[in-house]
C-alpha positions in Angstrom: 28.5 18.6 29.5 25.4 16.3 29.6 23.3 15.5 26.7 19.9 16.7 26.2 17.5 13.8 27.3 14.7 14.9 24.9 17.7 14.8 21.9 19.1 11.2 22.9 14.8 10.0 23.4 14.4 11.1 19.3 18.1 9.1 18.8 17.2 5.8 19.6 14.2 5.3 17.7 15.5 6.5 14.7 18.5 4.6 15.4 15.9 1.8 15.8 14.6 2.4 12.3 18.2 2.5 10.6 18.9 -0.9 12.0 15.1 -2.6 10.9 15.6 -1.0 7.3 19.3 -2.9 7.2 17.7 -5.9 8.1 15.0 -5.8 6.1 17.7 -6.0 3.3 18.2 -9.1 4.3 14.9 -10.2 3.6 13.9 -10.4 7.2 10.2 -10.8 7.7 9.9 -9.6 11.5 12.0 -6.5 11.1 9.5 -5.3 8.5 7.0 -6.0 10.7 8.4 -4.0 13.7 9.2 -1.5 10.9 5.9 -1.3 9.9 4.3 -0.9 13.4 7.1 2.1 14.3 5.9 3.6 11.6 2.8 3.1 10.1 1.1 5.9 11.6 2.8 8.4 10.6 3.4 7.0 6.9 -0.2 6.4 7.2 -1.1 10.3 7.8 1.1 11.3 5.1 -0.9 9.0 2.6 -4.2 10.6 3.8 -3.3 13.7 3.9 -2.3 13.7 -0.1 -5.0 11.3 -0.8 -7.9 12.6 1.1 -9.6 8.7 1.4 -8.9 6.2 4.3 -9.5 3.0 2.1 -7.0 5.0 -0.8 -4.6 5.3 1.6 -4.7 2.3 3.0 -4.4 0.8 -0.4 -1.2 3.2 -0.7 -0.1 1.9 2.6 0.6 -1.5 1.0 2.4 -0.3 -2.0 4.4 1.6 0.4 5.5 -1.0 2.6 6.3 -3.2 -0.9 8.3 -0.7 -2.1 10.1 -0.4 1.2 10.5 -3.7 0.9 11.9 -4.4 -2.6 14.2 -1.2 -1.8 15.7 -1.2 1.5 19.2 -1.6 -0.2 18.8 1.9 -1.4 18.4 3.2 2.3 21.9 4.6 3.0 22.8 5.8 6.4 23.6 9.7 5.4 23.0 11.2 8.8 19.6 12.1 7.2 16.7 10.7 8.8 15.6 7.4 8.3 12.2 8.8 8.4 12.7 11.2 5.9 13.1 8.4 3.5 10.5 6.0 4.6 8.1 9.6 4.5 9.3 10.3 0.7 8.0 6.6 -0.4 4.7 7.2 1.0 4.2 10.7 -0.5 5.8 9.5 -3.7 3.1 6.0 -3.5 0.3 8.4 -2.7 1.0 11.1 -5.9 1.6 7.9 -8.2 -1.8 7.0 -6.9 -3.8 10.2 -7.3 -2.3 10.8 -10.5 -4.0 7.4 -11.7 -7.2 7.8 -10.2 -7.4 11.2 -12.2 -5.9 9.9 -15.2 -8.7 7.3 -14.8 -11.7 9.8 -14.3 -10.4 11.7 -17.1 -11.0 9.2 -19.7 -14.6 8.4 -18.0 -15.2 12.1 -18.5 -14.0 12.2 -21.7 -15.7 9.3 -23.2 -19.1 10.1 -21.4 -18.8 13.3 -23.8 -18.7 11.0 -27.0 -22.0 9.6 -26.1 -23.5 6.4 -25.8 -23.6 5.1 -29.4 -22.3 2.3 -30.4 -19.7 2.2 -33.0 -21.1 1.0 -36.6 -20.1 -2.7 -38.4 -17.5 -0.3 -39.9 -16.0 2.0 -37.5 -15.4 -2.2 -35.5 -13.7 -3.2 -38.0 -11.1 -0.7 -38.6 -10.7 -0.7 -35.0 -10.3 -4.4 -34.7 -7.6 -4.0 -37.2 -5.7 -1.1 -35.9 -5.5 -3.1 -32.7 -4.4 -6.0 -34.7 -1.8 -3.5 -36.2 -0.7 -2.7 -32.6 -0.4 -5.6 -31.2 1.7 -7.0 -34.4 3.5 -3.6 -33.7 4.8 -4.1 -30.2 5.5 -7.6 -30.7 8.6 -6.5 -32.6 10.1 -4.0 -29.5 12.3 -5.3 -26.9 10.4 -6.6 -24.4 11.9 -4.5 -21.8 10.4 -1.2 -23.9 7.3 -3.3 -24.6 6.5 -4.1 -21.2 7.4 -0.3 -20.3 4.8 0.5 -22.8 2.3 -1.8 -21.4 2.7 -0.7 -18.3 2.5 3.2 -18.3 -0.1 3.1 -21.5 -2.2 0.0 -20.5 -2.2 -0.5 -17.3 -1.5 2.9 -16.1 1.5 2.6 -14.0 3.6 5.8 -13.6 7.3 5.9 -14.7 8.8 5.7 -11.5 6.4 2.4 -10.7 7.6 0.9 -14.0 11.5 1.6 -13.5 11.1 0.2 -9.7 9.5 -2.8 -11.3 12.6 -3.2 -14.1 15.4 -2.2 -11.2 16.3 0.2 -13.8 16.9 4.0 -12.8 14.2 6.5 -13.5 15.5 8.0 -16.5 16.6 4.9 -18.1 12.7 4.1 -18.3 12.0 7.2 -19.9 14.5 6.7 -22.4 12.8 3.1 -23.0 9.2 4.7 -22.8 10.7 7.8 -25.7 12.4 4.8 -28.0 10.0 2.7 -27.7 6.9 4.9 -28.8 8.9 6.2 -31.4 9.5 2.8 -33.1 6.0 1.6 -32.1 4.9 4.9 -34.6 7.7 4.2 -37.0 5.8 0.7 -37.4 2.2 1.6 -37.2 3.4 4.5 -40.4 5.1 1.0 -42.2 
């Protein structure tokens, strides 16, 4: 019985793909690139399609193809497209990405609605020493649960960022992010 020519024409590229994500595990520069021009149009789409701005996706594009790159090792051939999993890193870099710029317009909404005054000699200085307070504060944390806390609360990354960024698994930064805040309060009540 012969094969279906469309069916084996589908194979070989993803079979293609398999074998640039493998060496890409091995740190190689020029499968990444020939990864990234199989595939950048369609991760591209993906990202503008969630983000709704060519230069935001573009930005996303980059994160993408870092992840992709810090993470190949996690690719396992599973008889799953390979696509599938370089598609769920772009959607995934996209959301993180829309969730921050609206995290972000949120707090320029919300402090455009507590006016334009400035704070009195007062109100500065028991700000300057509650920040002193923090600071003192998460200098006695771990530093793997201070720089989770840093990272989600100061710099806005999202959880799954942060735990890429620690090689840890997603719910062991949660855990981190949860203990963490809680003895960061338990010190700020000392």
């Amino acid at each position: 019985m012969a094969e279906d020519p469309t069916k084996s024409q589908t194979k070989e590229p993803l079979e293609r793909i398999e074998a640039l994500i493998a060496r890409v595990t091995l740190d190689d520069r020029s499968a990444l690139s020939e990864l990234y021009d199989l595939t950048q149009a369609k991760l591209f789409a993906v990202s503008l399609r969630v983000l709704g701005e060519r230069q935001a996706a573009e930005d996303a594009m980059h994160d993408t193809y870092v992840k992709i790159w810090k993470n190949a090792d996690r690719y396992q051939v599973t008889g799953h497209s390979p696509m599938t999993w370089l598609i769920t890193i772009a959607r995934n870099t996209a959301i993180d990405r829309l969730r921050a710029r609206r995290s972000h317009a949120d707090v320029g909404a919300y402090s455009e609605t507590l006016g334009s005054s400035a704070p009195t000699p007062e109100q500065s200085t028991l700000v300057a020493s509650d920040a002193k307070r923090i600071v003192q504060c998460l200098d006695t944390l771990p530093s793997n649960r201070r720089a989770a806390i840093t990272g989600a609360y100061l710099d806005g990354r999202s959880y799954a960022e942060l735990a890429d960024a620690a090689k840890v698994p997603l719910n062991t930064m949660r855990t981190w992010l949860r203990r963490g805040l809680s003895a960061l309060r338990e010190c700020m009540e000392q």
